[in-house]
N, C-alpha and C positions, 0 to 999 in steps of 0.2 A: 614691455611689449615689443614684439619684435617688428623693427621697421618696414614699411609696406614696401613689396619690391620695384624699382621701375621700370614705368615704358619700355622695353626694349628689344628689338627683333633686327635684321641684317638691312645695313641701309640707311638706317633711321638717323636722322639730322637733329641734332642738338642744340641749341643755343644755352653755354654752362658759364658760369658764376662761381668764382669762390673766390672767400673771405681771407684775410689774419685773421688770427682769432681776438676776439674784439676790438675788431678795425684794424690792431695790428697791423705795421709793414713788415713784406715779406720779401722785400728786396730791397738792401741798405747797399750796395754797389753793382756795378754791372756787370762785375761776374758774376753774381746772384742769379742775374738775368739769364747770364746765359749758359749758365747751370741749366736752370728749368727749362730754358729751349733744350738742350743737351740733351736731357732726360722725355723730354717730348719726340726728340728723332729717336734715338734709341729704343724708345718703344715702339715707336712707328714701323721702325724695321722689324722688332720681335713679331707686335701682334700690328698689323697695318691696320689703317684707319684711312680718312681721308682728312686734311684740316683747312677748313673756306677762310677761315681769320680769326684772326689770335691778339691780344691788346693786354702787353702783362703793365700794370699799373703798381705804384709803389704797396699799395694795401689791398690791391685785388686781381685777378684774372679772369677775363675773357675769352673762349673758346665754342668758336664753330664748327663742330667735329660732325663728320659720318660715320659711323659704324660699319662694319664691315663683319666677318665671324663673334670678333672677342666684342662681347654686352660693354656699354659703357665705363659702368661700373668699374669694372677689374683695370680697365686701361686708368682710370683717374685715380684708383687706388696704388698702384703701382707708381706713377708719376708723382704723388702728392704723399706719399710715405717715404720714396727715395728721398725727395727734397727737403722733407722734415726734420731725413734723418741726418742729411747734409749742413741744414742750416742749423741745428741745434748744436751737432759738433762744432760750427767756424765761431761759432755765437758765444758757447758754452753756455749753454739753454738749457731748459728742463718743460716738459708738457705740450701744450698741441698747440702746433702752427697753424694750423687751419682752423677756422671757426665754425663747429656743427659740419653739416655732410654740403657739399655742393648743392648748388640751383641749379635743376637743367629743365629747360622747356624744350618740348618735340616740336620742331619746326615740322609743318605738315603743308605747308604753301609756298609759292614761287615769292611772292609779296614779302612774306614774313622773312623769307630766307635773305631777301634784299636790305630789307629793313635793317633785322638783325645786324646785316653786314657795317651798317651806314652807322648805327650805334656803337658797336665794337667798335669802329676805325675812329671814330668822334669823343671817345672817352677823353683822351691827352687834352684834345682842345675843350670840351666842357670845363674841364679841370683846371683850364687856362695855363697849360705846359708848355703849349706849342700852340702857332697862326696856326697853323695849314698840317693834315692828318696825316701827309705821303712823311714829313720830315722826322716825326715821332720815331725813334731806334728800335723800340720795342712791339712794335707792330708788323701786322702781315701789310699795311697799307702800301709803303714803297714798295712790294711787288708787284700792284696792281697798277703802280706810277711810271713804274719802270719794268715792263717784264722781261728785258733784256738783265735784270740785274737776281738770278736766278736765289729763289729760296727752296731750300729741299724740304720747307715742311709742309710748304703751301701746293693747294691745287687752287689758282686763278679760274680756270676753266667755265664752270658751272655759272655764276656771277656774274662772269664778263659776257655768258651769252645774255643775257637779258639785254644789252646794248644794242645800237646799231654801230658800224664802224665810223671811228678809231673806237674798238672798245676802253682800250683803259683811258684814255682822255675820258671821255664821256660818262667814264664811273666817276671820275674824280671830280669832272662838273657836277655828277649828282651830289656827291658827298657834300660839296659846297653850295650846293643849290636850296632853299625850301620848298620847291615847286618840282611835282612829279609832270617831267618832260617828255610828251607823247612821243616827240623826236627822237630822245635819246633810248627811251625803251622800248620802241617800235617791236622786237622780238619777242620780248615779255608780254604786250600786249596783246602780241597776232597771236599767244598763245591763250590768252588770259584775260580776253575784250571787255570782261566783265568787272577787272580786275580792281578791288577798293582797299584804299587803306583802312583794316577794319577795324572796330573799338577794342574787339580781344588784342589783337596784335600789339598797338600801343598801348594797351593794359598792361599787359604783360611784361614789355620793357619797361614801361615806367613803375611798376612794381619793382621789379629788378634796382634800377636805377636808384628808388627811393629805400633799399634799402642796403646800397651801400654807403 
């Protein structure tokens, strides 16, 4: 049976998942790492995208992409065939590096898209890799700690408006915070007064969560 097609139309926010293939790590050094960053700009420049934050973990990947012309799809297919075909050469491998097709949920909210962010940057330290989210090397978090310290994959932008100023201080207090700070999201609120962390929302990551 042929797989049902996804979600997909110009614009549309993702919050995406993917596996090794049975847990599998998919990055045994840090050029690994930054291979697959490599191979994430160079698509970006082919078919553009937009990326809000990115968290590559030793056995899994995070990505908070926009879409733009090119469907999903094709841009993760591209990305995650190069690298396969990368690491089974350095490896001397045989079979699939990824496990089954990607997780992507359609961010469809300002909340979700926040949240989303707070979990991607929070992987390292769940995992107890690292204190603190900004230090983590393979994350978009240090460019929100520092946005003087330029990443060409990320767009900060969208995110940090939810802030009031210093925005990037103020995300990174949230990151470390458990308490949603009327202070700090004043912008997100004046948009959004109504605005609740909702049971889908953390359904949804903690589904994710629990089944990596």
């Amino acid at each position: 049976m042929p797989r049902k097609p996804r979600n997909w139309y110009p614009g549309a926010t993702y919050h995406i998942t993917q596996r090794g293939n049975r847990k599998s790590e998919i990055f045994y050094d840090n050029h690994d790492y930054l291979k697959y960053l490599g191979l994430l700009e160079e698509t970006q420049q082919k078919l553009p995208f937009t990326l809000h934050t990115y968290c590559l973990m030793p056995n899994h990947i995070h990505l908070q992409l926009e879409t733009k012309e090119t469907p999903l799809s094709e841009t993760m297919r591209i990305v995650n065939s190069r690298y396969a075909i990368y690491f089974n050469k350095k490896y001397e491998l045989i079979g699939h590096v990824f496990q089954d097709r990607y997780w992507a949920q359609l961010i469809l909210d300002d909340w979700y898209m926040l949240e989303a962010s707070k979990y991607i940057h929070l992987n390292p330290v769940e995992a107890n890799m690292v204190e603190n989210p900004e230090i983590y090397p393979w994350s978009s978090c240090a460019a929100y700690f520092a946005p003087q310290k330029t990443n060409p994959l990320i767009s900060t932008e969208r995110i940090l408006s939810f802030f009031s100023s210093p925005s990037n201080k103020n995300y990174i207090r949230y990151l470390n915070s458990e308490e949603r700070n009327s202070e700090l999201l004043a912008p997100l609120l004046a948009k959004n007064p109504f605005i609740k962390n909702s049971a889908y929302n953390n359904n949804k990551l903690q589904e994710n969560h629990n089944s990596i």
